[in-house]
py3Dmol code that shows the C-alpha trace and the ligand (Angstrom):
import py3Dmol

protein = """\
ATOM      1  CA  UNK A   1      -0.110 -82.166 -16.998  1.00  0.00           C
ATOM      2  CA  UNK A   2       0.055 -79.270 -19.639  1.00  0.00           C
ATOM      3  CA  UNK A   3      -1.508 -80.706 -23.052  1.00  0.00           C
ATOM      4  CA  UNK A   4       2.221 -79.857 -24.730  1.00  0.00           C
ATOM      5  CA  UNK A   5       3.465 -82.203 -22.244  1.00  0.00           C
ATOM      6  CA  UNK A   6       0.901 -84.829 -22.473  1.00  0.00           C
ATOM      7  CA  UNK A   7       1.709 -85.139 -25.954  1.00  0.00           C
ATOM      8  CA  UNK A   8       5.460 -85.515 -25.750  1.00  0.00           C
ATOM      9  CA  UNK A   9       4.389 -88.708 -23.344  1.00  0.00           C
ATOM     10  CA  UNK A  10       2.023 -90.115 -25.575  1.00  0.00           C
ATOM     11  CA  UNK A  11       3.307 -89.255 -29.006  1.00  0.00           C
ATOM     12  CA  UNK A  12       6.741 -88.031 -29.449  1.00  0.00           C
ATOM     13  CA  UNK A  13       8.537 -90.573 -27.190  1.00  0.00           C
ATOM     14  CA  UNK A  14       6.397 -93.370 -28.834  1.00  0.00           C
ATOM     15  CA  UNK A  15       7.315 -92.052 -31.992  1.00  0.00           C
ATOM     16  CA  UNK A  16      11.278 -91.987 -31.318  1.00  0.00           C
ATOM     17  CA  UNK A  17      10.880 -95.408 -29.567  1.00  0.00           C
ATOM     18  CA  UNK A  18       9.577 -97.000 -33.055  1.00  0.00           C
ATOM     19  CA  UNK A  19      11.976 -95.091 -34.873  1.00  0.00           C
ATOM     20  CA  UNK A  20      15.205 -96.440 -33.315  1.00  0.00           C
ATOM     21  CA  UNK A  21      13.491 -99.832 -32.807  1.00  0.00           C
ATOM     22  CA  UNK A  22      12.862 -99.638 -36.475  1.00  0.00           C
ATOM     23  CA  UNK A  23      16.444 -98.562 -37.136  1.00  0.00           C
ATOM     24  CA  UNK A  24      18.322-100.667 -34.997  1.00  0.00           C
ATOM     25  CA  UNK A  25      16.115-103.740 -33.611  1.00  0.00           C
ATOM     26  CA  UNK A  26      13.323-104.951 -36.248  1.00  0.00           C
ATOM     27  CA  UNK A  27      15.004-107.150 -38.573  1.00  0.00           C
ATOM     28  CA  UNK A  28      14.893-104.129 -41.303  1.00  0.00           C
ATOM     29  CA  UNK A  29      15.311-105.303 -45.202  1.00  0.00           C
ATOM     30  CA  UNK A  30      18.746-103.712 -45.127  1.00  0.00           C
ATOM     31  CA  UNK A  31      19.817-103.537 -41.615  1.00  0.00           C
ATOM     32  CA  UNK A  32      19.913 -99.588 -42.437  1.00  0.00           C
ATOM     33  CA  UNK A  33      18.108 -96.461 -41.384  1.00  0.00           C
ATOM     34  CA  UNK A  34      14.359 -95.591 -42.477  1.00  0.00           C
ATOM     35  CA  UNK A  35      14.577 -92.815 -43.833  1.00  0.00           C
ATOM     36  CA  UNK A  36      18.218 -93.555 -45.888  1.00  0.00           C
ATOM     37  CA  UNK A  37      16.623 -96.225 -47.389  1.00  0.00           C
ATOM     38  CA  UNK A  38      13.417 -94.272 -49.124  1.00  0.00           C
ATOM     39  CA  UNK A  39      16.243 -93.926 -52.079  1.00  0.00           C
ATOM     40  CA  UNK A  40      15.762 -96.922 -53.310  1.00  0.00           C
ATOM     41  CA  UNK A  41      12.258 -96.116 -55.678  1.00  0.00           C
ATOM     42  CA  UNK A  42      10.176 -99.147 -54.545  1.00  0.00           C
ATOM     43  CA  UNK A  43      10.865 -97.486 -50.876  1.00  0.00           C
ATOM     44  CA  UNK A  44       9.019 -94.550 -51.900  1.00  0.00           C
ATOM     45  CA  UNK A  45       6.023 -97.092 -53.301  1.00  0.00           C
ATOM     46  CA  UNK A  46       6.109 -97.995 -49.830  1.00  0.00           C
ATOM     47  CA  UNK A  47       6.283 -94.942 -48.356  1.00  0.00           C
ATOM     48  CA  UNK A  48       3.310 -93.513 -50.518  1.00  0.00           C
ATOM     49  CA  UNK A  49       1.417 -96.503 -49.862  1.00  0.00           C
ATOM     50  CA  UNK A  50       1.966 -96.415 -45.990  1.00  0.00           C
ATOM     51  CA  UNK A  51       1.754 -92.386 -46.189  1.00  0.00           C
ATOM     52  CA  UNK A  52      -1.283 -92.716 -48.189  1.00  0.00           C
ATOM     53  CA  UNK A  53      -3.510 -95.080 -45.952  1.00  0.00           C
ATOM     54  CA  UNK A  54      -2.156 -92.468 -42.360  1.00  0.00           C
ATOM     55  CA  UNK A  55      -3.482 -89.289 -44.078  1.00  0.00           C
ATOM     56  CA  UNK A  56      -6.855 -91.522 -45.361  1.00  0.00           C
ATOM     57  CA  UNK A  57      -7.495 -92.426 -41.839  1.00  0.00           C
ATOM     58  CA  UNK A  58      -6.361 -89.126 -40.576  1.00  0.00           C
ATOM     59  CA  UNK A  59      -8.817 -87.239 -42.954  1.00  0.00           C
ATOM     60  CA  UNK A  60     -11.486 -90.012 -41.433  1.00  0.00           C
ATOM     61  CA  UNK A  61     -11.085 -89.797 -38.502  1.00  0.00           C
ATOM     62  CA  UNK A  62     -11.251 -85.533 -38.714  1.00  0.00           C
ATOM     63  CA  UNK A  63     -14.786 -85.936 -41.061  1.00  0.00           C
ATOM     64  CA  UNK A  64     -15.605 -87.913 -37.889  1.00  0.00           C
ATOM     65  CA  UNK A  65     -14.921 -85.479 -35.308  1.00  0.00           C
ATOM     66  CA  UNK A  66     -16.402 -82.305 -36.947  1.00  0.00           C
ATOM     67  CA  UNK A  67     -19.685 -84.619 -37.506  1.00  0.00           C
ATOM     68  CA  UNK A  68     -19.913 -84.895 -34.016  1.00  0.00           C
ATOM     69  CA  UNK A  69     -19.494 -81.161 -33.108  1.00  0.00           C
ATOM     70  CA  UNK A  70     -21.784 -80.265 -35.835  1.00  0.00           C
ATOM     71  CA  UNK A  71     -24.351 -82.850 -34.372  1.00  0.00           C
ATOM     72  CA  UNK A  72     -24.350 -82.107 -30.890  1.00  0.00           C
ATOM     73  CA  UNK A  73     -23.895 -78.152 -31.756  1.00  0.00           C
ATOM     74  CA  UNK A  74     -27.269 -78.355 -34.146  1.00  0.00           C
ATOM     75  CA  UNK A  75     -28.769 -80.301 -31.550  1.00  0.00           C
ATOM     76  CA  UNK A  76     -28.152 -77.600 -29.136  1.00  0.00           C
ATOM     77  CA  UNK A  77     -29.600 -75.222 -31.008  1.00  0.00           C
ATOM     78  CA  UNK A  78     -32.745 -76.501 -31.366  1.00  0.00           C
ATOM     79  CA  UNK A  79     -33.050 -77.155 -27.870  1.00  0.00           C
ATOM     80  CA  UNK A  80     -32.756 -72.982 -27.584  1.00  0.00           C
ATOM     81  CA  UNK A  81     -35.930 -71.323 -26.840  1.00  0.00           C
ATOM     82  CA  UNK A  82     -37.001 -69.251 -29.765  1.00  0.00           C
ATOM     83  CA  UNK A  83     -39.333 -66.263 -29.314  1.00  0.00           C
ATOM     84  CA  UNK A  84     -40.602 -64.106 -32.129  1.00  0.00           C
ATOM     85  CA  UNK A  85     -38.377 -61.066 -33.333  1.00  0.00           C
ATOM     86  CA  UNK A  86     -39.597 -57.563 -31.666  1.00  0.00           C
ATOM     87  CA  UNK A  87     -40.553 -55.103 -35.108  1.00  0.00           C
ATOM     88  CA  UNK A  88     -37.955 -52.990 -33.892  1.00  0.00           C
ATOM     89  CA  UNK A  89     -35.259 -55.633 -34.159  1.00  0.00           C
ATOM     90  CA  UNK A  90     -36.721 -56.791 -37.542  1.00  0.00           C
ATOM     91  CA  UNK A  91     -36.488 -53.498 -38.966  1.00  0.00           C
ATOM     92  CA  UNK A  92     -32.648 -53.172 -37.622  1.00  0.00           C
ATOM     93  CA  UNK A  93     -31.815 -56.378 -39.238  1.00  0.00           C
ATOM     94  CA  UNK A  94     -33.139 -55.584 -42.536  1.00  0.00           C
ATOM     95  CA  UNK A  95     -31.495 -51.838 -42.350  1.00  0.00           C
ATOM     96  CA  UNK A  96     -27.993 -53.918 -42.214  1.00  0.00           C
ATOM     97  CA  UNK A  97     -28.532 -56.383 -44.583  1.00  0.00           C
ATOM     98  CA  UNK A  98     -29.089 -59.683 -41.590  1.00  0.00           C
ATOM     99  CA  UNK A  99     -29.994 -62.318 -44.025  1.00  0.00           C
ATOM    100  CA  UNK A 100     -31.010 -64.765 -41.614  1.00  0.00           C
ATOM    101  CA  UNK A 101     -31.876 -63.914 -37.913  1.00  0.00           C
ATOM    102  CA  UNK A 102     -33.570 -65.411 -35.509  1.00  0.00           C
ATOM    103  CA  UNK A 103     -34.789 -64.491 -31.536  1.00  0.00           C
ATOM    104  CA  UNK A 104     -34.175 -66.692 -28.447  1.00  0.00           C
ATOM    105  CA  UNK A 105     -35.516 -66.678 -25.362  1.00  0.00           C
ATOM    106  CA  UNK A 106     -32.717 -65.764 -23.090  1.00  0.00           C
ATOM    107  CA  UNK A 107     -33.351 -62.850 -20.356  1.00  0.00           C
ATOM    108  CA  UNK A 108     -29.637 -61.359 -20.924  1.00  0.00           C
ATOM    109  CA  UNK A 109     -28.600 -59.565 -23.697  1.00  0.00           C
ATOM    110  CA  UNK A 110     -26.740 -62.255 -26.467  1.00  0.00           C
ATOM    111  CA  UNK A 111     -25.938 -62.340 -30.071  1.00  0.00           C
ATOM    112  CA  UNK A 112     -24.026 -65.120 -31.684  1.00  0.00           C
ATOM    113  CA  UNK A 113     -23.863 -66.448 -35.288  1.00  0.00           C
ATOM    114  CA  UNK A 114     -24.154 -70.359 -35.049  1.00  0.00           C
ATOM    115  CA  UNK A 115     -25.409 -73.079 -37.493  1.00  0.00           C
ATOM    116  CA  UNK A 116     -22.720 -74.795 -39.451  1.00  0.00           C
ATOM    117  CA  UNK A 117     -24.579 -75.438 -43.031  1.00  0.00           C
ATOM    118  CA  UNK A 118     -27.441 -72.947 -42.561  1.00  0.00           C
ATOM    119  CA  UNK A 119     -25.808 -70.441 -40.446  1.00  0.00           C
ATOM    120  CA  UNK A 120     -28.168 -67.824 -38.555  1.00  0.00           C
ATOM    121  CA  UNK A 121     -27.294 -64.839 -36.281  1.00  0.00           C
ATOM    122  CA  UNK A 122     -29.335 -65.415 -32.908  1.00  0.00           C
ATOM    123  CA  UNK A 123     -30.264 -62.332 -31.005  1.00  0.00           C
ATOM    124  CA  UNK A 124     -32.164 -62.105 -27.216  1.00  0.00           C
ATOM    125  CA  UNK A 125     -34.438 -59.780 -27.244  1.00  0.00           C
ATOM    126  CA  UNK A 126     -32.501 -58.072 -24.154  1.00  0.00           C
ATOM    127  CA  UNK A 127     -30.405 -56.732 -26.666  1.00  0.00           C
ATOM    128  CA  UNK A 128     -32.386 -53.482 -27.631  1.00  0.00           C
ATOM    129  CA  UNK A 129     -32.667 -53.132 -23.720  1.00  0.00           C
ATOM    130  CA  UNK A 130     -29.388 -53.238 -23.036  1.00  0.00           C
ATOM    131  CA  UNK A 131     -28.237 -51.620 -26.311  1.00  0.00           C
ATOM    132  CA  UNK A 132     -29.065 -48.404 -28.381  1.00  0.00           C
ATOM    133  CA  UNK A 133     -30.271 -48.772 -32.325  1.00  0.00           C
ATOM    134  CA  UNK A 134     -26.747 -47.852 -33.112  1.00  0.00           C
ATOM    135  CA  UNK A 135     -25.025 -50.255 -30.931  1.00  0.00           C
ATOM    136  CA  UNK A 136     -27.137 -53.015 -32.216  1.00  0.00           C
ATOM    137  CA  UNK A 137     -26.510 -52.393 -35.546  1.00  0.00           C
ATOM    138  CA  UNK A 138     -23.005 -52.512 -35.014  1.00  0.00           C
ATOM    139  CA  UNK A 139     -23.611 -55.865 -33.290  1.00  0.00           C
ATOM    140  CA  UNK A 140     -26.243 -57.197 -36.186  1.00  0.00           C
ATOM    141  CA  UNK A 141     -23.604 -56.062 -38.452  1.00  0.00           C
ATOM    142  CA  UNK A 142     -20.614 -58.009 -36.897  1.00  0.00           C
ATOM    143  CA  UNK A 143     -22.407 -61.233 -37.022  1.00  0.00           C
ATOM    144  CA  UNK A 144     -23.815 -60.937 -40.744  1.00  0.00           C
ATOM    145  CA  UNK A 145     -19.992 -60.852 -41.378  1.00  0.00           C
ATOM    146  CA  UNK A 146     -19.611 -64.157 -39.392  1.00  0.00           C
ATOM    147  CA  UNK A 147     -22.447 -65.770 -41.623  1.00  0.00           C
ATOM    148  CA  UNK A 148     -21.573 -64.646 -44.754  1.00  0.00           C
ATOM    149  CA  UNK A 149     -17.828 -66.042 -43.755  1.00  0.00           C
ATOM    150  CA  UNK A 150     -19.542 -69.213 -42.867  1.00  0.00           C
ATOM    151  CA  UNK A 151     -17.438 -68.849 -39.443  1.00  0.00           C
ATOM    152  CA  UNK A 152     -19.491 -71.465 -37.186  1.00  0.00           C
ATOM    153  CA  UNK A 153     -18.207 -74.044 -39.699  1.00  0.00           C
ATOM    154  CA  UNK A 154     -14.797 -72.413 -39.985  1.00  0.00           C
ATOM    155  CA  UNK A 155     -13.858 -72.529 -36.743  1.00  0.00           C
ATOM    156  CA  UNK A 156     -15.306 -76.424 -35.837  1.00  0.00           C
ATOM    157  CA  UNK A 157     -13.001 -77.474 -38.970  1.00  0.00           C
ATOM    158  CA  UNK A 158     -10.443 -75.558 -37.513  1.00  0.00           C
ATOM    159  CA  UNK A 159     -11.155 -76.754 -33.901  1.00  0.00           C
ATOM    160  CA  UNK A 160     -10.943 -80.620 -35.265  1.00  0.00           C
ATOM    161  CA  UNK A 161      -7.489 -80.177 -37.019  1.00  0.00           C
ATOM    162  CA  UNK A 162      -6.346 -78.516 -33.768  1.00  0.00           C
ATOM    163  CA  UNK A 163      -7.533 -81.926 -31.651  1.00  0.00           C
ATOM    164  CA  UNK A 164      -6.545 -84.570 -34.165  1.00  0.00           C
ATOM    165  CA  UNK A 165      -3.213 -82.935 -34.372  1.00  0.00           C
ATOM    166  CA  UNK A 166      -2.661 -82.287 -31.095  1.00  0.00           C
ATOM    167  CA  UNK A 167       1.053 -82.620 -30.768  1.00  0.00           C
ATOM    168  CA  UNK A 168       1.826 -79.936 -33.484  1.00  0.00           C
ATOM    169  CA  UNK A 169       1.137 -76.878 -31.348  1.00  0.00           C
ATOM    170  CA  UNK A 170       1.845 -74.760 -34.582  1.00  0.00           C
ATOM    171  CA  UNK A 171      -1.966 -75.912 -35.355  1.00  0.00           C
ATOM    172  CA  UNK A 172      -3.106 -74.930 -31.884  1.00  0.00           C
ATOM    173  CA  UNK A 173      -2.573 -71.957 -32.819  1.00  0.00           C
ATOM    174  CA  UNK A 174      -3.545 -71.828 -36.330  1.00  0.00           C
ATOM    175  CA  UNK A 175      -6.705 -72.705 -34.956  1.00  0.00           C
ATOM    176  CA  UNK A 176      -7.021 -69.865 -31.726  1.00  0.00           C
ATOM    177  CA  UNK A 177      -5.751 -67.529 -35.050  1.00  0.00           C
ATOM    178  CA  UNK A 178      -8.883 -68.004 -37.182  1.00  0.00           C
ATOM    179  CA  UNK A 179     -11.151 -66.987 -33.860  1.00  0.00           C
ATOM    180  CA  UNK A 180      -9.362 -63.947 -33.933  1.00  0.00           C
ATOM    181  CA  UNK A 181      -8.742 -63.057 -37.697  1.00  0.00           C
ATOM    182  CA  UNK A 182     -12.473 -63.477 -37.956  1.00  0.00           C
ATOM    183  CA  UNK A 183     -13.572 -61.414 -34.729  1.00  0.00           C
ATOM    184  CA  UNK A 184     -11.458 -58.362 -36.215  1.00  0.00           C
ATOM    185  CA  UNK A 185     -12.454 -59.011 -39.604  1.00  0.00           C
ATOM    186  CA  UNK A 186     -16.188 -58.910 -38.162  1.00  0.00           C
ATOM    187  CA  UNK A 187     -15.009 -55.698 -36.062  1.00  0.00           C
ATOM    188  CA  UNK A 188     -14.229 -53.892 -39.099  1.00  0.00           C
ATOM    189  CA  UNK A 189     -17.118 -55.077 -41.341  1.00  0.00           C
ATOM    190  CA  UNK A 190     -19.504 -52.926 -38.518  1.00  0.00           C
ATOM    191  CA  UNK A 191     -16.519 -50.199 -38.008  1.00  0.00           C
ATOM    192  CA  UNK A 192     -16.764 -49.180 -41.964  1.00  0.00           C
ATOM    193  CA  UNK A 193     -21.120 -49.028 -41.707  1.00  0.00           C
ATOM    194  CA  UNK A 194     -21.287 -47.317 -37.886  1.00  0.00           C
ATOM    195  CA  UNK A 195     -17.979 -46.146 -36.953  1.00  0.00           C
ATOM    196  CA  UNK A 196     -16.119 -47.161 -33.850  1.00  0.00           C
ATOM    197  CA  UNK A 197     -18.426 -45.487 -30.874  1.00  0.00           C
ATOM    198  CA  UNK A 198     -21.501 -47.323 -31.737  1.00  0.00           C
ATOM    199  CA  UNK A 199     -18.805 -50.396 -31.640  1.00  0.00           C
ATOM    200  CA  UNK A 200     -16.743 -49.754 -28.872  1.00  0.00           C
ATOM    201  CA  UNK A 201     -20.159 -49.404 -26.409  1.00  0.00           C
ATOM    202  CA  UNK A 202     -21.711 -52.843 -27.537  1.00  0.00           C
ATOM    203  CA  UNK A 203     -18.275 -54.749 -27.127  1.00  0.00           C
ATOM    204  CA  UNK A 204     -18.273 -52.759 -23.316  1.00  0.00           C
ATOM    205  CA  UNK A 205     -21.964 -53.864 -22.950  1.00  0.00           C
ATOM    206  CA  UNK A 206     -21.715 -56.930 -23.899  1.00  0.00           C
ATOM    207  CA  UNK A 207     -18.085 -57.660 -22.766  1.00  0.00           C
ATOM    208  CA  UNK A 208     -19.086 -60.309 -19.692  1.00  0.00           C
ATOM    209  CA  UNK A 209     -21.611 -62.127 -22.438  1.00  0.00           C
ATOM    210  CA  UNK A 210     -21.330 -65.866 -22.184  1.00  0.00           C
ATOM    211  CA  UNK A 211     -20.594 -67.287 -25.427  1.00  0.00           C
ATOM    212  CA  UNK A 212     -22.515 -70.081 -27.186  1.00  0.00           C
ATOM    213  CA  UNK A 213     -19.993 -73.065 -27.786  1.00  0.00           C
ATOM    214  CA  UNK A 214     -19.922 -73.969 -31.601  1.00  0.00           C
ATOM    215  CA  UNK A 215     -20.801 -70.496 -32.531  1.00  0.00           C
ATOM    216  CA  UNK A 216     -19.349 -67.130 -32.677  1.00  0.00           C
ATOM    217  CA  UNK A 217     -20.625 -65.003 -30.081  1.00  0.00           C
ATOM    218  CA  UNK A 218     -20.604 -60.891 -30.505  1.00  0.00           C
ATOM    219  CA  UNK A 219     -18.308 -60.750 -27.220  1.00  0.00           C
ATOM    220  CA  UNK A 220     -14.627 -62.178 -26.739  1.00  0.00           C
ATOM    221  CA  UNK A 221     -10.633 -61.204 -27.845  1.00  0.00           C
ATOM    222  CA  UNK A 222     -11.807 -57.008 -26.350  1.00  0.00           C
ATOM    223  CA  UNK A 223      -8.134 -56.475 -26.026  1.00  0.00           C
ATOM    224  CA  UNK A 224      -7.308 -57.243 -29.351  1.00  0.00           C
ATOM    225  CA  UNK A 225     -10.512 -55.978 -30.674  1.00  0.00           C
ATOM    226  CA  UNK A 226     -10.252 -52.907 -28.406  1.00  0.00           C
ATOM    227  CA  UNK A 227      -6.762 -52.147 -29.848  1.00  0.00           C
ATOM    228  CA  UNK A 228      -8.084 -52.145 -33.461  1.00  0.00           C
ATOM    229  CA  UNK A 229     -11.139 -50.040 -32.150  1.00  0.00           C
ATOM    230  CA  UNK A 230      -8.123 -47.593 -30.974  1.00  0.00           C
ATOM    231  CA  UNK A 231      -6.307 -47.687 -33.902  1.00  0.00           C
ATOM    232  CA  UNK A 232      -3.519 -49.148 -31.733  1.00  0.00           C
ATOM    233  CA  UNK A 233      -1.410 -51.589 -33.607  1.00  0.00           C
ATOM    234  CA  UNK A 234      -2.338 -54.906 -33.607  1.00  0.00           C
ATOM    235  CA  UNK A 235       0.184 -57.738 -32.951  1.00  0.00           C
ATOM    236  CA  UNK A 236       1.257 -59.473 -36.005  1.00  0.00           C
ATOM    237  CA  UNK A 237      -0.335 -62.906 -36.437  1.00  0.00           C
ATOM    238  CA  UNK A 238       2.902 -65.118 -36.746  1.00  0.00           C
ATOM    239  CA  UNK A 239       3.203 -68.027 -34.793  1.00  0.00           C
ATOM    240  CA  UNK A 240       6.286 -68.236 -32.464  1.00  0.00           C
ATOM    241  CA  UNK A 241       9.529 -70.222 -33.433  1.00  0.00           C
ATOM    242  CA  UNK A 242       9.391 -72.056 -30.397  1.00  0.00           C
ATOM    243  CA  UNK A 243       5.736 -73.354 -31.301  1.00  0.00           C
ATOM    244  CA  UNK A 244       7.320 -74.121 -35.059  1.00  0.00           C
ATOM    245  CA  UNK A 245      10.559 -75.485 -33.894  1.00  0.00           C
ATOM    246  CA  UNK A 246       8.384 -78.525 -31.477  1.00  0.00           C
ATOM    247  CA  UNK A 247       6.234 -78.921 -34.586  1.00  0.00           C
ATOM    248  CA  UNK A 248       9.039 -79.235 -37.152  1.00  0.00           C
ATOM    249  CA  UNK A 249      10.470 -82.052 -34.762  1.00  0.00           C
ATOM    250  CA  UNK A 250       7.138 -83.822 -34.022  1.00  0.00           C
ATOM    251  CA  UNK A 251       6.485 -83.516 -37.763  1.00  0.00           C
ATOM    252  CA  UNK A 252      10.028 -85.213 -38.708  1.00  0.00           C
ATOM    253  CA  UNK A 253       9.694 -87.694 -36.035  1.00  0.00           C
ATOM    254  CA  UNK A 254       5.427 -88.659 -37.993  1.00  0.00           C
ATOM    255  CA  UNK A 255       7.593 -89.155 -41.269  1.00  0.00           C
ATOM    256  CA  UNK A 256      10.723 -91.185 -39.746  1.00  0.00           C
ATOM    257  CA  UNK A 257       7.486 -93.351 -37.869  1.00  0.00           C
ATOM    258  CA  UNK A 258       6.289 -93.764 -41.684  1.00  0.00           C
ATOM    259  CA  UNK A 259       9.202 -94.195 -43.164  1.00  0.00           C
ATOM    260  CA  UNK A 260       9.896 -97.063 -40.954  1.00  0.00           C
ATOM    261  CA  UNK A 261       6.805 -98.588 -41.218  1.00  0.00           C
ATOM    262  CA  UNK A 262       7.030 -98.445 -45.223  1.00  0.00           C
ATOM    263  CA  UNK A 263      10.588 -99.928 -44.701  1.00  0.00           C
ATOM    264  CA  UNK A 264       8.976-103.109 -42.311  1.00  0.00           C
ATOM    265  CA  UNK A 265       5.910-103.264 -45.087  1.00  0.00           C
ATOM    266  CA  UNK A 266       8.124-103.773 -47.794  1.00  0.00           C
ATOM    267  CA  UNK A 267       8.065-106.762 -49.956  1.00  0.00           C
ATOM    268  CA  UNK A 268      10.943-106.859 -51.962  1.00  0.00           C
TER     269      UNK A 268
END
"""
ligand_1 = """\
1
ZN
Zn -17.776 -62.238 -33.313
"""
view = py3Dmol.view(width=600, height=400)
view.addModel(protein, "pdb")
view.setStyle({"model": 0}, {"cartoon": {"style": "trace"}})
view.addModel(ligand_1, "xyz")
view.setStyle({"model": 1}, {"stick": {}})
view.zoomTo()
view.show()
């Protein structure tokens, strides 16, 4: 079953269960709907109250679940094996202004900025092999954007709010939209130092380049990246109504869930 669907299950029809139950069957202080009676002011103390203690655990439970992808990704990373950087790679990474760097032992060519506090760009040193001084630049230059943009850590916070709120797809894609605002941002960081040849041949190079999970890797998004590269126009990043339309209703059907449970909480 397709996530969107899974979530309609498990969430929305929950949801609109409690809400008529609350409505119509739970002996409610007025006999009234939810949400009609948040009018009355000690409603809303309620409401804030019951509002208040969701988005406390909510913001708990997300601390929770980017601690464990910023564990298990920093643990990861020190399981890579590091090698020392070639002179020639040194010297490239100075040229562009890398202000952290560091060489793993991997016998294909990768580069990847990962590390969510301390954030590093990671380089094999297969990359001058398969690459030209140019090219690498270009790549050395599109991560240094990535650190200095802190986009490891970004994208886990992003990649949390996307799983704890699952059933509003409009975060979904909020989340697969700061990937890609950051990959062209990146794109166009090396496109104003090296121009778009040098750029164009390490995204071809590199295109099949698996990516490090928890990190940004050089490769990924080439059509959109490749459009850019083109000059081609690049689709506007606006989410669709139908993905705001199912939010707006899973959204209204969260606050009728609190509003009833603020209503049932009540103490006159
Ligand atoms: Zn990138």
């Amino acid at each position: 079953m397709k996530p969107d669907r899974l979530s309609i299950v498990f969430l929305a029809v929950p949801l609109l269960i409690a809400d008529i139950a609350c409505t119509f069957l739970v002996p409610c202080p007025r006999s009234v709907s939810c949400i009609p009676n948040l009018v009355q002011p000690m409603n809303w103390v309620s409401f804030a109250t019951v509002a208040g203690l969701v988005l406390g655990s909510a913001v708990l439970i997300w601390a929770c679940m980017l601690s464990i992808t910023v564990v298990s990704t920093s643990r990861r990373l020190s399981q890579l094996g590091r090698v020392h950087l070639t002179d020639d790679l040194v010297e490239l990474a100075r040229m562009v202004g890398v202000t952290r760097i560091a060489s793993i032992d991997n016998g294909t060519a990768v580069a990847f900025c990962a590390g969510a506090f301390r954030p590093t760009v990671f380089v094999s040193p297969g990359l001058l092999l398969r690459l030209g001084p140019d090219e690498v630049a270009a790549v050395l230059i599109h991560e240094q954007d990535h650190l200095l943009r802190r986009e490891p850590l970004r994208r886990m916070c992003a990649q949390a709010s996307a799983r704890l709120l699952f059933f509003l797809p409009v975060v979904s894609w909020w989340a697969k939209e700061v990937v890609s605002s950051g990959e062209l941002r990146a794109d166009r960081a090396a496109l104003d130092r090296v121009g778009p040849k040098p750029l164009a041949r390490a995204l071809w190079a590199l295109r099949s380049e698996a990516a490090f999970a928890g990190g940004a890797a050089f490769a990924g998004l080439a059509q959109l990246r490749v459009a850019q590269l083109l000059g081609d126009p690049v689709p506007r990043s606006r989410p669709p109504l139908r993905i705001l339309g199912i939010s707006a209703i899973r959204l209204s059907l969260a606050f009728g869930l609190i509003a009833c449970l603020a209503t049932v909480v009540h103490v006159p």
